[in-house]
C-alpha positions in Angstrom: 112.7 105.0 99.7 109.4 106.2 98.7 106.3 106.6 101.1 104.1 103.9 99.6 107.5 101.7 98.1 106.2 98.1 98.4 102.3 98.5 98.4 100.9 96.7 95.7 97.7 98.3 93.9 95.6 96.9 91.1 93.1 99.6 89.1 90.1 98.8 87.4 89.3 102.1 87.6 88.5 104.6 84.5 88.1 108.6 83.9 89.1 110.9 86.7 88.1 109.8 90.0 89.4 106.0 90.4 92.9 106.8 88.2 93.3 110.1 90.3 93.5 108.6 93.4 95.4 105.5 92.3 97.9 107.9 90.6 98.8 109.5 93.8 99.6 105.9 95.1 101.6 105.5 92.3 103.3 108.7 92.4 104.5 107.8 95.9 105.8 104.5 95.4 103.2 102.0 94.7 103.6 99.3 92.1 100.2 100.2 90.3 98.8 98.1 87.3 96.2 99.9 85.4 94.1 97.3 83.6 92.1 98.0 80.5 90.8 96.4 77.6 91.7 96.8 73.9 87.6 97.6 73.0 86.8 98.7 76.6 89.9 101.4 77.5 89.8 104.3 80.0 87.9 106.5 78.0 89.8 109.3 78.4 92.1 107.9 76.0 89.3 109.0 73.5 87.2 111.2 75.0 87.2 114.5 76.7 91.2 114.5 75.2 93.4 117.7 74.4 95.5 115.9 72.1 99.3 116.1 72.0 100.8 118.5 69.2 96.5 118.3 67.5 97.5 114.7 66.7 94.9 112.1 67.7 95.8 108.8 68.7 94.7 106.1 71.6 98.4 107.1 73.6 98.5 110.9 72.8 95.3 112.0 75.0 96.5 114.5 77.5 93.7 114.3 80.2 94.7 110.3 80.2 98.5 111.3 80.5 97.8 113.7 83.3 95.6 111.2 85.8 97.4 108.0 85.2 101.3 108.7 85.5 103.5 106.1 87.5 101.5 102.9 86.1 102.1 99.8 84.4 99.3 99.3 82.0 97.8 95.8 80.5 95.0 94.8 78.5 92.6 92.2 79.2 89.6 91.1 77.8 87.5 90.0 80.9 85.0 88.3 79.2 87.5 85.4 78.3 89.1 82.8 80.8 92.4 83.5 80.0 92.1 86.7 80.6 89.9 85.9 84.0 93.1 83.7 85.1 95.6 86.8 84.8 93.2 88.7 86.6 92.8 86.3 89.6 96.6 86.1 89.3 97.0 89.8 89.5 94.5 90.0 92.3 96.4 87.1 94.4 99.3 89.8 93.9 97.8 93.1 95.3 97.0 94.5 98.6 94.5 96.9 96.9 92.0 96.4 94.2 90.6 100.2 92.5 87.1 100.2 90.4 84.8 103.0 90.1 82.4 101.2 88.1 78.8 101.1 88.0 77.7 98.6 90.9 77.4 95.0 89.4 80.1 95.2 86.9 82.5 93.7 88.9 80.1 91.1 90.3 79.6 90.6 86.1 82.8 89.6 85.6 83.5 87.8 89.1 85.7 90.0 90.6 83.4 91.4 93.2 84.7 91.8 97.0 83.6 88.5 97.8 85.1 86.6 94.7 88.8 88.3 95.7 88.0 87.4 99.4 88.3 84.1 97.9 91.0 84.1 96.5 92.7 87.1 98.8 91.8 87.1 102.2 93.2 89.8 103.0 92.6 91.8 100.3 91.2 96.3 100.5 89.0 96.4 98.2 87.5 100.5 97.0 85.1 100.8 94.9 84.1 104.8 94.2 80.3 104.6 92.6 78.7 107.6 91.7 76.1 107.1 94.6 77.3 104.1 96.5 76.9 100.3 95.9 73.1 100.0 97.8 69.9 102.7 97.3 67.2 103.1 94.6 69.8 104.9 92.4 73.2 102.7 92.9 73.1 101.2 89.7 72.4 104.2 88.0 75.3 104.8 85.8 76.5 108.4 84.7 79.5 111.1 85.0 80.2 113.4 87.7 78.6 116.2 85.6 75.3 114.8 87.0 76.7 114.4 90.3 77.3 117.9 91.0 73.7 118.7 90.3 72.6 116.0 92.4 74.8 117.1 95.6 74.2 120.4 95.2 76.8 122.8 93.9 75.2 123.3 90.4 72.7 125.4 92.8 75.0 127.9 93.9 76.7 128.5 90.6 75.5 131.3 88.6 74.1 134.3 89.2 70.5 135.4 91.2 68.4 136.5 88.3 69.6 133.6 86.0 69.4 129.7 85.6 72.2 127.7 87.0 75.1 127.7 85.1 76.9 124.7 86.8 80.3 123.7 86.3 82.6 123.1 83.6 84.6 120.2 85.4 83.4 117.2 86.9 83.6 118.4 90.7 83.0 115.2 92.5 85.7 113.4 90.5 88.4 115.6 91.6 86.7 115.5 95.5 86.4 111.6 95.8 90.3 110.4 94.9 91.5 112.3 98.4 89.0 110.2 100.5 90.2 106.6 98.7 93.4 107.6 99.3 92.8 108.3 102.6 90.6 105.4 103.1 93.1 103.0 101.5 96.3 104.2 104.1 93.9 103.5 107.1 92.8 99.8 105.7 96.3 99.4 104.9 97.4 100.1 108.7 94.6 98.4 110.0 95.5 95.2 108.3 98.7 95.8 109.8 97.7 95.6 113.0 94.7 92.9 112.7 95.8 91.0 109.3 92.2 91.8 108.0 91.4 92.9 104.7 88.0 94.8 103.7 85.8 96.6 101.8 85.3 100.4 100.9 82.0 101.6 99.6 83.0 105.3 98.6 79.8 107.3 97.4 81.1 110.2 95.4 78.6 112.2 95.6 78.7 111.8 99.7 82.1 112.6 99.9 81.1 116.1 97.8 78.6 116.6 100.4 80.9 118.0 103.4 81.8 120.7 100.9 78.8 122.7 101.3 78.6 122.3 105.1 78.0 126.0 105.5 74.9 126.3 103.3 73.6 123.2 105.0 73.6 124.3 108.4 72.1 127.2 106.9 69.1 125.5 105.9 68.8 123.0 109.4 69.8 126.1 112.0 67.7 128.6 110.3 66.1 127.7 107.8 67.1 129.1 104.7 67.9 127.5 101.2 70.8 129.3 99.8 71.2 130.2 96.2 73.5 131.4 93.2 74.3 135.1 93.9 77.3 135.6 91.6 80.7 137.0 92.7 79.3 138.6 96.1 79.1 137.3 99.7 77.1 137.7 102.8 80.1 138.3 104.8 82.6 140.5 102.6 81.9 143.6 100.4 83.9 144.4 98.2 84.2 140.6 97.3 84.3 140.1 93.3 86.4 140.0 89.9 87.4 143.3 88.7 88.2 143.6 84.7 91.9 144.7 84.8 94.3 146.3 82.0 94.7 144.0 79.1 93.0 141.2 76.9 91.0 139.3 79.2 92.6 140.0 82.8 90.8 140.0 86.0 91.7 140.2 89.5 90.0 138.9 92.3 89.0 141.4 95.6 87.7 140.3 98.8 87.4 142.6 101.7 86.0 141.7 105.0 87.0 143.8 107.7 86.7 148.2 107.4 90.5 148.4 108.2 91.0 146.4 105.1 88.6 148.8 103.2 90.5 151.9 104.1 94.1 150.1 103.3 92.1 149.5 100.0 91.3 153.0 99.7 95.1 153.8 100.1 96.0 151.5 97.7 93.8 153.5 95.0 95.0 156.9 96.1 92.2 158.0 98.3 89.7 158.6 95.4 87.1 161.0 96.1 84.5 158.1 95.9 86.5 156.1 98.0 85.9 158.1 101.2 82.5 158.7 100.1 80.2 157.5 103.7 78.4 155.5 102.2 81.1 152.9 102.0 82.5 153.5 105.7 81.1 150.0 106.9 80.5 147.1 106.1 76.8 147.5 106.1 76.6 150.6 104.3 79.1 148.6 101.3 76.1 146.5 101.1 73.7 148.6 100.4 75.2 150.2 98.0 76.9 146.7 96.4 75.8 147.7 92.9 77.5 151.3 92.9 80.7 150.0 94.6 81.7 147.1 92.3 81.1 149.7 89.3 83.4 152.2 90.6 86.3 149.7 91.6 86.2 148.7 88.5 87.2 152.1 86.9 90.1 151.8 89.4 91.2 148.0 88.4 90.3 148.6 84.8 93.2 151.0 83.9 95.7 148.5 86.2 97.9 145.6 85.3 96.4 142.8 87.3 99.3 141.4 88.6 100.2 145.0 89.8 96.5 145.2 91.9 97.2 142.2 93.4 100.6 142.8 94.2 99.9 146.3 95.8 96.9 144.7 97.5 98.5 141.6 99.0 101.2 143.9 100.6 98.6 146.1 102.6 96.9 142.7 103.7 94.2 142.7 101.3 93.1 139.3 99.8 93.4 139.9 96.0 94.7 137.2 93.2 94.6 137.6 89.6 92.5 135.0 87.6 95.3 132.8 86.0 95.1 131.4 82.6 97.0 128.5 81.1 100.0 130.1 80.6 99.8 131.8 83.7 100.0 128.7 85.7 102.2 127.2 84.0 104.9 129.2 82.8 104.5 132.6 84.9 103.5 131.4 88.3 106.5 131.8 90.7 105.0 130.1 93.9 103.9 127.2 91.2 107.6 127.1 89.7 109.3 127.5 92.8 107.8 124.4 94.0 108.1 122.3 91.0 104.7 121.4 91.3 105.0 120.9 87.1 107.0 118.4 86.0 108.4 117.5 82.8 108.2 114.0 81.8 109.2 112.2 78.3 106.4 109.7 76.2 107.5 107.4 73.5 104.8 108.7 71.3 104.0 112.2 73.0 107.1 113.6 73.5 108.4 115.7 76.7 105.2 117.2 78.3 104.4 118.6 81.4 102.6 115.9 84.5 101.0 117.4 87.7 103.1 116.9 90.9 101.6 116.7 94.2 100.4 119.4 96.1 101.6 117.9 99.4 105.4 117.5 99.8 106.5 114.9 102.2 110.1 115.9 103.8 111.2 112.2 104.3 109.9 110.3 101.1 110.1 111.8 97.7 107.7 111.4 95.0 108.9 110.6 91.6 106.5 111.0 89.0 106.7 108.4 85.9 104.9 109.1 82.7 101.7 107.6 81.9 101.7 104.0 80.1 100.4 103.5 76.4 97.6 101.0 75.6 99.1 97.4 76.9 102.1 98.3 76.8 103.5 96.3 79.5 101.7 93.5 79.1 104.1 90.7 78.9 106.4 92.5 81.4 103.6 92.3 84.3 103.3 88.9 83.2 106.6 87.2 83.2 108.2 90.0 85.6 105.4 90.8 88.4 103.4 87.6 87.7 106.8 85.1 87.4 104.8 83.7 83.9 107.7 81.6 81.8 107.9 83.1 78.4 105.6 79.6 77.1 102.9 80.1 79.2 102.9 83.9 78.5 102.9 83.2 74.7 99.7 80.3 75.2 98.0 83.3 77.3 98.6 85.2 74.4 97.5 83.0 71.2 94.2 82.2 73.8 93.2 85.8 73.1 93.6 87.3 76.8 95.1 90.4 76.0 92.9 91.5 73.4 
């Protein structure tokens, strides 16, 4: 039996942040039901896509493969009562409702908190704005992209003499699905106990927020306003990316205490710079920052990278090697060794790799499904889940619900 076997989830929810956390419910047992629309489909279907084998197509979109595995998927047109009466139906059905809409789109189409109240008491209800459903910019609508800028990260990426850079993911949306997951297993146990339902007003940007705790305790016990500043850090020195041996290979060095500098040192052969005093301490690696990261890198440079971080790891030295694609998936033993990729097979995309959890449960297994194809099971969540006779599933039909 699986961890969440039994609980009943129905996603509204589109892009990264609503169908991450929804897949991990799914992953581990949930019945999920993914609902889209034929003209109004998870844009990832379409957008943002690395497309299976460079063939296009509204089911071959890799990003949409890799954040909604384990689902059932349906199409409904929400503007048309038909389609509003499967929806009810559906919601009547599930113990949790997913959207990540902007606020009022729900409410739009009658399937705000207090509409499913209505018709589900005890219905959990998330939805995972950008900034929350109240304030003077709820209703703004846009992508995590602007988010990050907006909590703060794009500050600190870069470097000190330049403009910031940002980042080339959406950060929040990959922050935000471990908090509604969360959020749901508590609302779930506290109906358990109380038989109430309720409502979950995730901010995504607020959840982002705890990330940079250190710089803002910076800023409220002493006043400073931190900034990009590259590769280094207040705290460690050597701490950067070194260019190894090789096309494009880099290993990553962070050294925070002097006995880890002098294993370093042994790990390089004791190179007349290495002993030079004015990298003894930590200090005095500071101050001469600039200088130090220049000659490591004559070191690293002539090195495979998976050899410096090998030889550094065993003298207790942090050090990792900046992996590529292939790295991580097809060279990583830690990765491989915990199955972490799994292969699973798509009527129209073939066998391709899904992402597996990075928790392991000892008790309750996950099984990961692959992802569903545009309304594909449509009259199965009807006459199966929704115990629709195959005439009423056909009138729904003609009446243009599914379209």
């Amino acid at each position: 039996m699986q961890a969440l076997e039994g609980v009943k989830v129905l996603d509204f929810s589109w892009i990264v942040a609503g169908p991450t956390a929804t897949k991990v419910m799914g992953d581990y047992g949930a019945t999920v039901i993914k609902v889209e629309g034929t003209t109004r489909h998870d844009v990832t279907r379409t957008a943002y896509s690395v497309w299976v084998g460079g063939i296009p197509g509204m089911n071959r979109s890799g990003l949409f493969a890799w954040y909604n595995s384990s689902k059932y998927g349906i199409t409904l047109n929400l503007n048309n009562p038909s389609s509003k009466e499967v929806a009810r139906r559906l919601v009547d059905w599930s113990d949790i409702v997913v959207e990540n809409f902007t606020p009022g789109t729900m409410t739009r189409w009658g399937l705000d908190y207090n509409s499913l109240k209505r018709i589900k008491p005890d219905v959990i209800m998330i939805s995972a704005s950008m900034e929350g459903q109240t304030g003077p910019r709820a209703t703004q609508p846009g992508f995590g992209t602007m988010l990050q800028a907006g909590a703060g990260f794009t500050n600190f990426i870069g470097w000190p003499d330049r403009g910031p850079v940002g980042l080339s993911i959406m950060y929040t949306d990959f922050v935000a699905p471990w908090f509604m997951v969360i959020a749901a297993m508590v609302s779930l146990e506290h109906r358990r106990q109380s038989g109430e339902g309720q409502y979950i007003d995730l901010s995504q940007m607020e959840a982002s927020i705890p990330f940079l705790s250190s710089a803002i305790l910076n800023y409220v016990a002493n006043g400073q306003i931190e900034t990009a500043s590259g590769n280094r850090s207040s705290e460690y020195c050597p701490h950067g990316v070194y260019r190894c041996c090789g096309e494009d290979r880099w290993c990553a060095i962070a050294i925070y205490s002097d006995e880890e500098w002098r294993a370093f040192c042994s790990v390089m052969g004791d190179l007349p710079w290495a002993i030079d005093p004015r990298f003894f301490t930590l200090q005095n690696r500071k101050e001469n920052e600039d200088e130090l990261d220049k000659l490591i890198e004559t070191w690293t440079v002539g090195q495979e990278a998976e050899g410096v971080m090998h030889r550094l790891q065993a003298k207790g030295v942090a050090a990792g090697i900046i992996e590529n694609g292939n790295d991580c998936l097809e060279a990583d033993p830690q990765l491989k060794h915990r199955h972490h990729f799994l292969e699973v097979d798509h009527p129209e995309m073939g066998a391709h790799l899904s992402e597996s959890s990075s928790f392991i449960l000892s008790k309750t297994p996950i099984n990961v499904r692959r992802s569903p194809c545009l309304g594909e099971h449509n009259e199965f969540v009807c006459t199966q889940i929704l115990n629709m006779s195959d005439e009423e599933f056909i009138k729904t039909l003609a009446e243009g619900a599914f379209g």
